[in-house]
RODRENMAR-924542 format. One record per residue (C-alpha): residue number from 1; residue in three letters; x, y, z. Coordinates in steps of 0.02 Angstrom, whole numbers. Layout:
<nodes>
<node><k>NUM</k><r>ALA</r><px>X</px><py>Y</py><pz>Z</pz></node>
...
</nodes>
This chain:
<nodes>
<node><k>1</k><r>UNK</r><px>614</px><py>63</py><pz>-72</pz></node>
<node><k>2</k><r>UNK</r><px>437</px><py>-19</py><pz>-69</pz></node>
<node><k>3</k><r>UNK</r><px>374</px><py>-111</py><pz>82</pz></node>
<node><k>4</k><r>UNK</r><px>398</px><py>-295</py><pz>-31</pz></node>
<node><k>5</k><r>UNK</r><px>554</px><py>-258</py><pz>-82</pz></node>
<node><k>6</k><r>UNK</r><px>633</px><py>-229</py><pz>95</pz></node>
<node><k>7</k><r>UNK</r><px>536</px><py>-402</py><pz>166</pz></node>
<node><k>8</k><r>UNK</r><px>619</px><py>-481</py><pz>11</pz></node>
<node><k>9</k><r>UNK</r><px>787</px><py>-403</py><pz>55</pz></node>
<node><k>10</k><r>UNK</r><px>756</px><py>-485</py><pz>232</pz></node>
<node><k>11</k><r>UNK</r><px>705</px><py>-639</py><pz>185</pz></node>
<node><k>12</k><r>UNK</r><px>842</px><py>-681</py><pz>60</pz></node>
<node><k>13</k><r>UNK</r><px>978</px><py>-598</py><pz>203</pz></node>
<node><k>14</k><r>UNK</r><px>915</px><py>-738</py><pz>309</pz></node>
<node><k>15</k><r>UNK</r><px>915</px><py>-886</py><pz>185</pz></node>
<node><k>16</k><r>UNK</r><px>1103</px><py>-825</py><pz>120</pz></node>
<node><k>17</k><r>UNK</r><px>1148</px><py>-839</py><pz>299</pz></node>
<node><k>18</k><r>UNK</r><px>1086</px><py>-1018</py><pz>299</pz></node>
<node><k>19</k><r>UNK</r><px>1153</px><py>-1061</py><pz>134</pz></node>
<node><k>20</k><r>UNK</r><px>1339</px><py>-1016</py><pz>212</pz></node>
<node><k>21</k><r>UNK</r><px>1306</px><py>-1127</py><pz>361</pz></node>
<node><k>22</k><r>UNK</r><px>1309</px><py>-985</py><pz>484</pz></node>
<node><k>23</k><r>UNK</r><px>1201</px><py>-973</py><pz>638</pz></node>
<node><k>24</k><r>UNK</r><px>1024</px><py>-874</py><pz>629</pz></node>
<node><k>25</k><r>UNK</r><px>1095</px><py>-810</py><pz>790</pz></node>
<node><k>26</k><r>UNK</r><px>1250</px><py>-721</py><pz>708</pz></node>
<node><k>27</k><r>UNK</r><px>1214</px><py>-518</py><pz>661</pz></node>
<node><k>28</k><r>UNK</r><px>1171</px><py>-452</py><pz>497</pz></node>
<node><k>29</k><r>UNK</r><px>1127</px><py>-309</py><pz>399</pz></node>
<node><k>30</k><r>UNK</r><px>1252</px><py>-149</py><pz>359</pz></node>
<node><k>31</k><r>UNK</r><px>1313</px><py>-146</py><pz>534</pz></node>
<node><k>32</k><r>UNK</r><px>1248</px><py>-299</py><pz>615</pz></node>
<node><k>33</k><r>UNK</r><px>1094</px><py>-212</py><pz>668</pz></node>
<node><k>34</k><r>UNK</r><px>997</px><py>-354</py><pz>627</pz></node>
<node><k>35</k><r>UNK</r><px>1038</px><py>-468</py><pz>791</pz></node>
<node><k>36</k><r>UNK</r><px>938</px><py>-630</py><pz>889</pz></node>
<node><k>37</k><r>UNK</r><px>881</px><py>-784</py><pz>822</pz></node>
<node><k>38</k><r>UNK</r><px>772</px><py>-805</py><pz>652</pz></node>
<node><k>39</k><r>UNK</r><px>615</px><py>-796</py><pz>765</pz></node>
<node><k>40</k><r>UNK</r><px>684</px><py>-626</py><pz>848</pz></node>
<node><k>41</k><r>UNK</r><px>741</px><py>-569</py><pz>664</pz></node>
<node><k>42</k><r>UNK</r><px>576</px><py>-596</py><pz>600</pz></node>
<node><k>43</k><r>UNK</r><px>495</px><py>-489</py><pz>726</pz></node>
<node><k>44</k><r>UNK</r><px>612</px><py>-338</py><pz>708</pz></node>
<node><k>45</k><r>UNK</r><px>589</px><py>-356</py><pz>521</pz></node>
<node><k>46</k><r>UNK</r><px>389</px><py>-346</py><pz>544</pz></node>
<node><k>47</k><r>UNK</r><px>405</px><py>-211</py><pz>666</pz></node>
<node><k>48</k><r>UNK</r><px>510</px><py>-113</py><pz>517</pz></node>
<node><k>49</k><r>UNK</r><px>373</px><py>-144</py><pz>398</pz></node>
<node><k>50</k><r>UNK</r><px>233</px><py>-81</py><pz>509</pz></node>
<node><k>51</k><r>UNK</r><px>35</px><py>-157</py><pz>525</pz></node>
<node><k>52</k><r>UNK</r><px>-65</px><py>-69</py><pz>404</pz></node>
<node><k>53</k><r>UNK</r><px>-23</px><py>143</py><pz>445</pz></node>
<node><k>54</k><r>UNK</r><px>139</px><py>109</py><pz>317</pz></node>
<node><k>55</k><r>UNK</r><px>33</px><py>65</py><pz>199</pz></node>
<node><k>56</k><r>UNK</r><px>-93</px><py>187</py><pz>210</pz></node>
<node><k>57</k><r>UNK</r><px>36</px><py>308</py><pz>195</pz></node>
<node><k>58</k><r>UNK</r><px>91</px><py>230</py><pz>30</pz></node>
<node><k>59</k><r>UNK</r><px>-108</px><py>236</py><pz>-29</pz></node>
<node><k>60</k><r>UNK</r><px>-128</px><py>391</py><pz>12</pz></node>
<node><k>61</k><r>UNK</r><px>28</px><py>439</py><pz>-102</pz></node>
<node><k>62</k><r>UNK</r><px>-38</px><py>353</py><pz>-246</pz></node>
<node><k>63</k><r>UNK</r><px>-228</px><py>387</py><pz>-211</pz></node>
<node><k>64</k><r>UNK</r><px>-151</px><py>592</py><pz>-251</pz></node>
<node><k>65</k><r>UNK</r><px>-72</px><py>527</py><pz>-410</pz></node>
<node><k>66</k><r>UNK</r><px>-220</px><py>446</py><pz>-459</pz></node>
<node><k>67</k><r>UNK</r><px>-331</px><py>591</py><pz>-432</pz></node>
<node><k>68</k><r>UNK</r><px>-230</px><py>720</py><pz>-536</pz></node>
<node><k>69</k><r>UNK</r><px>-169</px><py>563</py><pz>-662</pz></node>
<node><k>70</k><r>UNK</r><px>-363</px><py>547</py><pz>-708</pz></node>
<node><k>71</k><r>UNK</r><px>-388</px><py>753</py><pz>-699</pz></node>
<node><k>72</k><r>UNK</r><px>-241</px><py>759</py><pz>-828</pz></node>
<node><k>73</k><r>UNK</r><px>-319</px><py>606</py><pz>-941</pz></node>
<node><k>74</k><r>UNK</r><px>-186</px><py>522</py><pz>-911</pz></node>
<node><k>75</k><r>UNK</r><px>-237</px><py>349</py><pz>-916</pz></node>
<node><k>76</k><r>UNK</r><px>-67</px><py>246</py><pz>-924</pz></node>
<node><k>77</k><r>UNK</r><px>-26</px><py>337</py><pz>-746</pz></node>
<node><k>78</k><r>UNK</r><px>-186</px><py>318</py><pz>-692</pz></node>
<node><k>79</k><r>UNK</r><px>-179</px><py>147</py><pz>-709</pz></node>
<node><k>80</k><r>UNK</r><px>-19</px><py>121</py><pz>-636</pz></node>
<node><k>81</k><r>UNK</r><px>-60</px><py>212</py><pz>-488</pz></node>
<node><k>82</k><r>UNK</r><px>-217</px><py>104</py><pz>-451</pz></node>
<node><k>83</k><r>UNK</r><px>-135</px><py>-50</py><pz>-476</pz></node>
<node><k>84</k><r>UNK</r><px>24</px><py>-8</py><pz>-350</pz></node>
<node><k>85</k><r>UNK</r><px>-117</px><py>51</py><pz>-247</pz></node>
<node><k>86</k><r>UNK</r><px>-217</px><py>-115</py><pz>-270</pz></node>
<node><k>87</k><r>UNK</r><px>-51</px><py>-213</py><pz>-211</pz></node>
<node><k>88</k><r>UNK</r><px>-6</px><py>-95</py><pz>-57</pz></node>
<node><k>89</k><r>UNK</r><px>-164</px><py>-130</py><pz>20</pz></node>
<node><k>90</k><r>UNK</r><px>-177</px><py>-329</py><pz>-39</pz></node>
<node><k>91</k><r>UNK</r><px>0</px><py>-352</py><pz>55</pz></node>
<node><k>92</k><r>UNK</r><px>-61</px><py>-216</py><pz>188</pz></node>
<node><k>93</k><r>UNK</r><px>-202</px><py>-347</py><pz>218</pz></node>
<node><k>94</k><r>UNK</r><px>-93</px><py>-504</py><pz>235</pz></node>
<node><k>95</k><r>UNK</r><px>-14</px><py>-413</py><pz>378</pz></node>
<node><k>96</k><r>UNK</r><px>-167</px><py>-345</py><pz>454</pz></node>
<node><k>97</k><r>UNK</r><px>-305</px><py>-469</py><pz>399</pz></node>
<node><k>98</k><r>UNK</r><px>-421</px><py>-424</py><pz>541</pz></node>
<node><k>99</k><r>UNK</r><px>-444</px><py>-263</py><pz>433</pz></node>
<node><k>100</k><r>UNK</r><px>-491</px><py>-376</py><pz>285</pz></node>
<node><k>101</k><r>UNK</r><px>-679</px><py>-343</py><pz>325</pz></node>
<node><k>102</k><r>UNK</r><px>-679</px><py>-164</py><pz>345</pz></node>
<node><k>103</k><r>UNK</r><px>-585</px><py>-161</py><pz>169</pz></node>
<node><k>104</k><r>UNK</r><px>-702</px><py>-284</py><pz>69</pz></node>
<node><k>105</k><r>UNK</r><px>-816</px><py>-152</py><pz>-9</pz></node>
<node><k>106</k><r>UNK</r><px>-667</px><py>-64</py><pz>-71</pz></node>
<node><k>107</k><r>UNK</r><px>-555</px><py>-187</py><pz>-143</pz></node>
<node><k>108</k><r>UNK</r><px>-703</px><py>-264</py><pz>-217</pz></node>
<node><k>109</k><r>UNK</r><px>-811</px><py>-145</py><pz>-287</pz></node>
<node><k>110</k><r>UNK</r><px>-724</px><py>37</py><pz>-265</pz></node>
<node><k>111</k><r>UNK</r><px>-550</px><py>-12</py><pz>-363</pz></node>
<node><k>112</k><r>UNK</r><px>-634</px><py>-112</py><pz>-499</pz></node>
<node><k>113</k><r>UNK</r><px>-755</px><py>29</py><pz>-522</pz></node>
<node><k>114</k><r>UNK</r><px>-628</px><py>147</py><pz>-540</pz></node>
<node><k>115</k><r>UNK</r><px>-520</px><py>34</py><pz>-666</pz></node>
<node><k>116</k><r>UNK</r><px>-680</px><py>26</py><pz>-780</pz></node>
<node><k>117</k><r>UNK</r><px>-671</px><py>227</py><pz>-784</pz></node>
<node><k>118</k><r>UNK</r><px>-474</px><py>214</py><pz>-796</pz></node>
<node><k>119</k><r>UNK</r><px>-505</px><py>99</py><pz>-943</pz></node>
<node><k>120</k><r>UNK</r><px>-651</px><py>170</py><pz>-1037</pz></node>
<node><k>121</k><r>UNK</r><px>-537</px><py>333</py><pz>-1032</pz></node>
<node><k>122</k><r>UNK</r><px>-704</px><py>430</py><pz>-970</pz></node>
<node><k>123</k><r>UNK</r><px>-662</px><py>579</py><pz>-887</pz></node>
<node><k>124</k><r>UNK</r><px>-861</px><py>593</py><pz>-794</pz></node>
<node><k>125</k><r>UNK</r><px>-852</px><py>401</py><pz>-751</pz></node>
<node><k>126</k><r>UNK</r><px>-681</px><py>440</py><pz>-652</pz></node>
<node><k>127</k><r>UNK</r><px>-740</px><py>582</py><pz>-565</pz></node>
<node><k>128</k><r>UNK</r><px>-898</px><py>514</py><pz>-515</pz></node>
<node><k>129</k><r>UNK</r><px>-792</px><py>332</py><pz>-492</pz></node>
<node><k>130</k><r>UNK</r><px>-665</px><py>443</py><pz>-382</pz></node>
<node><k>131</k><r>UNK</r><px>-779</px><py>511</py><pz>-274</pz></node>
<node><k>132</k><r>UNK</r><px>-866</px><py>352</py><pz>-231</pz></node>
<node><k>133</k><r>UNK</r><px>-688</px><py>267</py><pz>-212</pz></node>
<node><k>134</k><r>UNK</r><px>-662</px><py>446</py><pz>-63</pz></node>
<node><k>135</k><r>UNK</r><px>-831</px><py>394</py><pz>18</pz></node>
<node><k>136</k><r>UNK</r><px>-792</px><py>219</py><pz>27</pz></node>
<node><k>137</k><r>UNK</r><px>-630</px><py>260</py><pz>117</pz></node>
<node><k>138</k><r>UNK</r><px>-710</px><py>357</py><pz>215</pz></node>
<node><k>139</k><r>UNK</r><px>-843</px><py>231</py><pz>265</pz></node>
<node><k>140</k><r>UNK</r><px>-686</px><py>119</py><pz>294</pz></node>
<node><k>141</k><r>UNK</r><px>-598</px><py>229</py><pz>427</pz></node>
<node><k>142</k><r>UNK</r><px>-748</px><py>237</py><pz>524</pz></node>
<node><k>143</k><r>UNK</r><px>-775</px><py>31</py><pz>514</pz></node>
<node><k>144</k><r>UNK</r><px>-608</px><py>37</py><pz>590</pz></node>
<node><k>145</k><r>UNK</r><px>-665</px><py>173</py><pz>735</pz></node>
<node><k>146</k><r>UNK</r><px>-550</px><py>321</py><pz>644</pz></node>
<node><k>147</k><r>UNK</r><px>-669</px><py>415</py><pz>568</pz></node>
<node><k>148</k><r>UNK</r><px>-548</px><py>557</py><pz>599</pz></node>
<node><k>149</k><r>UNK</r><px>-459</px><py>499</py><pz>451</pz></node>
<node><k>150</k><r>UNK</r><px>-550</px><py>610</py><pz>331</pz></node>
<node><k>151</k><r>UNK</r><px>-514</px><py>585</py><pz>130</pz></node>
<node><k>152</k><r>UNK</r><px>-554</px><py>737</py><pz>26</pz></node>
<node><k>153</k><r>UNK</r><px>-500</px><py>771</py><pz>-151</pz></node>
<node><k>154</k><r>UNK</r><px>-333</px><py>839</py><pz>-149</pz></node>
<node><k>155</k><r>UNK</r><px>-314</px><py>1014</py><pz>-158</pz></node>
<node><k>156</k><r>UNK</r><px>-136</px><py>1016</py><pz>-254</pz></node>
<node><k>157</k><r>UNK</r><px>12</px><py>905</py><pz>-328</pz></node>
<node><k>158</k><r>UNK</r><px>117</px><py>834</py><pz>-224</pz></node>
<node><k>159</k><r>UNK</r><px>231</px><py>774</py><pz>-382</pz></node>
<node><k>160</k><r>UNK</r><px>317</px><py>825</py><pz>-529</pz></node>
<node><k>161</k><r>UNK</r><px>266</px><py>689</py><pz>-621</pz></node>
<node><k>162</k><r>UNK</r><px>125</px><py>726</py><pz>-736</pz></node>
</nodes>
């Protein structure tokens, strides 16, 4: 289940509570595993959705399924994938916003680039696009002191989904 969809889980848990006049301070979840008051509820649920590693492990599943979408030509996936990767690291940002600098140069010019490729269905603009869109990651992680982090073009599938 994505990232949003749990938080939206969470968040409509805690206003059903409401709406049945129970306490904030009353258990819930399967279980009850959910305990405290909203404030302490809130904080478990934003420890379960992680700062920003969750979703760079999310965009580096759907960078892969980019790559061999755009290798394959094709373009629908393609532009699925960047899209869902687009919105992982928006909401990734809104958690993390002190990252928001670091990421400028790739949300706004290394993921439009790429959708002009996606969308002119131009297999040398993608590759080219793709490899800026790795370098620009790359410049990213080290912004961010992890240049350890290395992106490289994938070496195989990691799906069935072609």
């Amino acid at each position: 289940m994505k990232i949003k969809n749990i938080c939206a889980l969470m968040v409509i848990i805690l206003i059903f509570c409401a709406a049945c006049q129970q306490t904030f301070d009353q258990p819930v979840g399967s279980g009850g595993w959910l305990t405290g008051d909203v404030n302490e509820k809130f904080e478990t649920v934003t420890e379960h959705l992680g700062g920003f590693g969750k979703a760079m492990w999310e965009v580096d599943y759907r960078f892969n399924e980019l790559y061999w979408a755009g290798k394959d030509k094709n373009w629908e996936y393609a532009e699925h994938q960047i899209d869902e990767m687009e919105e992982t690291l928006e909401l990734g940002l809104e958690r993390r916003p002190a990252r928001a600098a670091s990421a400028q140069q790739f949300m706004t010019s290394a993921i439009p680039d790429l959708k002009e490729a996606i969308d002119a269905r131009d297999p040398g603009m993608f590759e080219m696009r793709i490899n800026i869109m790795i370098n620009t990651c790359n410049s990213c992680h080290a912004l961010e002191e992890m240049p350890f982090l290395t992106v490289k073009e994938p070496l195989e599938r990691r799906s069935s989904i072609r």
